[in-house]
C-alpha positions in Angstrom: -24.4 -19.9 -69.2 -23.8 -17.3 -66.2 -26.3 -17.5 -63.5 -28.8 -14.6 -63.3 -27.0 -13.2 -59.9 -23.5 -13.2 -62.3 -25.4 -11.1 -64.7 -27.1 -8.7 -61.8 -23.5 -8.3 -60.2 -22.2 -7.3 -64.0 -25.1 -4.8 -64.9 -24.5 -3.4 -61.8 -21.0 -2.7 -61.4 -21.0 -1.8 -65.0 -23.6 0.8 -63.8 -21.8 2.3 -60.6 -18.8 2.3 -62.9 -20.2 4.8 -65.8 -19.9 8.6 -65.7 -23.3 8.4 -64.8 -23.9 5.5 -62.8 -25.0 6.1 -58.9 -26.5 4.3 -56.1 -29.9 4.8 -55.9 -32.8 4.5 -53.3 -35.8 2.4 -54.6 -39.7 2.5 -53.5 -41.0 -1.0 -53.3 -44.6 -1.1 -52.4 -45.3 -4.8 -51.1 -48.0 -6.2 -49.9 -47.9 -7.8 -46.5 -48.2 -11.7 -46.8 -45.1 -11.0 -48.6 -42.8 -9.3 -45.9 -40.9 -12.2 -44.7 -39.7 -13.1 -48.1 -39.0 -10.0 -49.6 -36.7 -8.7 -46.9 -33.9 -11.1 -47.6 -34.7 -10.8 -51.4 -33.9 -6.9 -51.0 -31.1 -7.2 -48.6 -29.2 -9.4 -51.6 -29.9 -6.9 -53.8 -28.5 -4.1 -51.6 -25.3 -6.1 -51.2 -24.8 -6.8 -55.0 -25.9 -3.8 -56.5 -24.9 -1.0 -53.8 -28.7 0.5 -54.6 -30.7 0.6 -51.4 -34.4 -0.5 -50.9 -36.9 1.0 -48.9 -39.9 -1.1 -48.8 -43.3 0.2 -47.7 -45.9 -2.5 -46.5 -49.6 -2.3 -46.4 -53.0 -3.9 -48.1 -52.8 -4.4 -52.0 -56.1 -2.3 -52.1 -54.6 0.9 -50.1 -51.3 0.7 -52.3 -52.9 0.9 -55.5 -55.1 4.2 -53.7 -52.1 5.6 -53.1 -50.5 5.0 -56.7 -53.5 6.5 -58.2 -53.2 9.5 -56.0 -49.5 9.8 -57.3 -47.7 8.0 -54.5 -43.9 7.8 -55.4 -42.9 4.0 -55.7 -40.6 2.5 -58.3 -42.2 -0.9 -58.0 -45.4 -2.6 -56.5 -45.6 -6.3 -55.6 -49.5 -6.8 -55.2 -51.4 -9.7 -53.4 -53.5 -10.1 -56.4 -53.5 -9.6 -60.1 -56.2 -7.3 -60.5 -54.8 -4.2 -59.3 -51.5 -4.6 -61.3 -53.4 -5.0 -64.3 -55.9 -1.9 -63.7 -52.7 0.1 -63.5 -51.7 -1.3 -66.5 -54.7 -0.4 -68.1 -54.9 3.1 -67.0 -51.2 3.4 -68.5 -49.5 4.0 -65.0 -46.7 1.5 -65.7 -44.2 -0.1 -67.6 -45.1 -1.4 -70.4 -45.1 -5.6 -70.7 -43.3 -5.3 -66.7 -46.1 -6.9 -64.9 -45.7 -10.7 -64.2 -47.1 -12.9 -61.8 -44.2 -13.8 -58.4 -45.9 -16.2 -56.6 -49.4 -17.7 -55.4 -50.4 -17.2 -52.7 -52.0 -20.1 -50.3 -54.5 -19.9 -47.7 -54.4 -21.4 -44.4 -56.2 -21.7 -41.0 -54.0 -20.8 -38.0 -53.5 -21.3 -34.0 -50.3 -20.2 -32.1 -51.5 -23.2 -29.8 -49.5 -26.6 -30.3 -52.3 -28.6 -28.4 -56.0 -28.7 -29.7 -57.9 -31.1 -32.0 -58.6 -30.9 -35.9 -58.7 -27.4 -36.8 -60.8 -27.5 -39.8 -63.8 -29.2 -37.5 -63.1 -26.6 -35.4 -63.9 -23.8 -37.8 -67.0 -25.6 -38.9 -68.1 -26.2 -35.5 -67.5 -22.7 -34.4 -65.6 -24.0 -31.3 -63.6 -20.7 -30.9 -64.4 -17.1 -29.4 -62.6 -14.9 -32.4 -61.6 -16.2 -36.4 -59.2 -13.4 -37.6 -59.5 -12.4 -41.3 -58.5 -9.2 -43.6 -60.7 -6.9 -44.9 -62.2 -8.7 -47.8 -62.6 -5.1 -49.7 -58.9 -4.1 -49.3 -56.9 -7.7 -49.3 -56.6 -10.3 -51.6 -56.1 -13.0 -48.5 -59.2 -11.6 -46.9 -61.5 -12.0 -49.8 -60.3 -15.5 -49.8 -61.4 -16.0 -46.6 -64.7 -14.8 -47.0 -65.1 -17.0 -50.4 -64.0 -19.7 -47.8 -66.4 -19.4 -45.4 -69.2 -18.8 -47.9 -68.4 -22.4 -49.2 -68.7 -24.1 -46.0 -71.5 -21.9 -45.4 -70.3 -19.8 -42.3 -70.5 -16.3 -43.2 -73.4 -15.7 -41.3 -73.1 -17.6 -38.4 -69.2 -16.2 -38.1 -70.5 -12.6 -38.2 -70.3 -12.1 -34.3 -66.9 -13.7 -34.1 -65.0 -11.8 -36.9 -61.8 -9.6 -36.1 -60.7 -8.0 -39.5 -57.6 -6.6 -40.1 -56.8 -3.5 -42.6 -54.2 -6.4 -44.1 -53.2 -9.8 -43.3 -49.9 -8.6 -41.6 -52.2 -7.3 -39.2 -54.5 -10.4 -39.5 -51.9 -12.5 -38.3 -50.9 -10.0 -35.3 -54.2 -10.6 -33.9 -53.8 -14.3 -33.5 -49.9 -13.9 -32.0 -50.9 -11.6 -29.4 -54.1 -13.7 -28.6 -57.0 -11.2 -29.6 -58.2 -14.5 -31.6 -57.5 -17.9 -31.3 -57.7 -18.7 -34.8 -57.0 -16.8 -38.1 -57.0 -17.4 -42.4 -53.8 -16.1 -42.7 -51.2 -16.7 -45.5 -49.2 -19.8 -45.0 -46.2 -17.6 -46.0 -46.6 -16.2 -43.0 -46.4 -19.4 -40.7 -43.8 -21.0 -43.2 -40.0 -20.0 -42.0 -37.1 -21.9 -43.9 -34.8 -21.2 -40.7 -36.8 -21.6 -37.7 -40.5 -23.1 -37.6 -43.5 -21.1 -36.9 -45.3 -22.4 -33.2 -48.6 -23.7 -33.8 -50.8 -25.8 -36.0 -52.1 -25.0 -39.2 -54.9 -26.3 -41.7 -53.6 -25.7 -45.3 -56.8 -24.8 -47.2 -57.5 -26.5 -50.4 -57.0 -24.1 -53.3 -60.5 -25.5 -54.9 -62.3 -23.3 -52.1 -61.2 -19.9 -52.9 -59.9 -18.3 -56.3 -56.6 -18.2 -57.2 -54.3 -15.8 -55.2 -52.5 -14.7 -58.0 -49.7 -12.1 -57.0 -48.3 -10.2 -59.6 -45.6 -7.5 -59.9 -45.6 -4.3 -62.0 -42.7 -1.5 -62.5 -43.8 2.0 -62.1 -40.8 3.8 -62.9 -37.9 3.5 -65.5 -34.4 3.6 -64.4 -31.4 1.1 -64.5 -32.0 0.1 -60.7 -35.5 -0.4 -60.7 -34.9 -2.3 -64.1 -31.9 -4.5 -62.1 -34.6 -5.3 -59.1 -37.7 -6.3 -61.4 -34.9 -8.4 -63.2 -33.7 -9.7 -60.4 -37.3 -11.4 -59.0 -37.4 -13.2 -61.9 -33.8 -15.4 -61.5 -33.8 -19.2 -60.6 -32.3 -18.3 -57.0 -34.9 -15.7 -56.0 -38.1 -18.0 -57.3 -36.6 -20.6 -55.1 -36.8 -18.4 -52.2 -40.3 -17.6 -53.1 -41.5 -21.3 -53.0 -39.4 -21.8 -49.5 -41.3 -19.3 -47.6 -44.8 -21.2 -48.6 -46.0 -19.8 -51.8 -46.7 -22.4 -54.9 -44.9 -20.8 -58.1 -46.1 -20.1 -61.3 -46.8 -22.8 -64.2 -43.5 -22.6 -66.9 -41.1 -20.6 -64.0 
């Protein structure tokens, strides 16, 4: 059986080959846990296909604002399901395109090799600043709230909090030292070429729900049909699970 780049690199020189067949620029919104992997996912594509990608990063809750006031992406690849599935509901996508990518995984951060066990840290509040995302806006930050309301922090963390819009900007605060700690995304800290400094506590998954990240098409056309495709192959899910997300039950 061909392999599902064999089939992506037939579809789409069959495509560039017809009377009609053109390269095409494609609007990807993508939330940003995901950055690091999706930007050698899209520059595969590019090379393959000869479409071009333009990705636009930002908080799962401000991209699916900015669909609903008309916002012209071809795709969105959310940090949760809930969002995808409202769009679905309000009939702003493809039909039976959304599917889940990854899931996501929470985990305590510090850029500083040296230190003792960071999880006693957090519930001894041994630290100056814990960075988090805006619970309201990103799927990673309500996960770190539910967090810290299971060990019972919330309140006495309230003086101590940094919150980003997103967890791109989460994790920014910790590299540039505005906090010493931060609940980032473990994607984030998890490079399959060259290791992230630091130390990190991997947060059970029995202390927040599920960060379930799901995909949704927004537009119809050939390339935008190709892409979608193409996050579901064998080579791409790999990826996925390389840069520190778990995968899907069945993929």
């Amino acid at each position: 059986m061909s392999s599902p780049r064999v089939l992506l690199l037939l579809g789409c020189w069959l495509l560039l080959l017809s009377p009609t067949g053109q390269a095409d620029t494609l609007r990807i919104a993508v939330a940003s846990n995901f950055s690091d992997a999706i930007r050698p996912l899209a520059r595969q594509f590019e090379a393959d296909s000869g479409h071009r990608i333009q990705l636009i990063f930002g908080s799962t809750g401000k991209h699916y604002a900015q669909i609903l006031n008309g916002a012209p992406f071809d795709a969105f690849l959310a940090a949760d399901s809930r969002r995808p599935e409202l769009l679905e509901q309000q009939g702003r996508t493809v039909a039976g395109s959304r599917f889940t990518y990854a899931i996501g995984q929470l985990a305590l951060w510090s850029p500083d090799p040296n230190g003792g066990d960071l999880q006693q840290q957090l519930k001894l509040t041994q630290f100056r600043h814990l960075a988090i995302a805006n619970p309201k806006l990103a799927p990673y930050g309500r996960a770190a709230w539910q967090l810290l309301d299971k060990l019972g922090l919330q309140q006495s963390l309230r003086g101590k909090l940094v919150r980003g819009e997103n967890i791109g900007q989460t994790f920014h605060f910790v590299s540039s030292g505005n906090a010493e700690l931060g609940l980032v995304a473990l994607s984030q800290i998890t490079d399959p070429q060259q290791p992230i400094p630091g130390r990190h506590w991997l947060v059970a998954p029995s202390l927040y729900e599920p960060i379930v990240q799901q995909a949704v098409q927004l537009q119809r056309s050939p390339a935008i049909d190709a892409f979608m495709n193409y996050l579901r192959s064998d080579s791409v899910i790999e990826l996925i699970r390389q840069h520190g997300y778990a995968i899907p039950e069945g993929r």
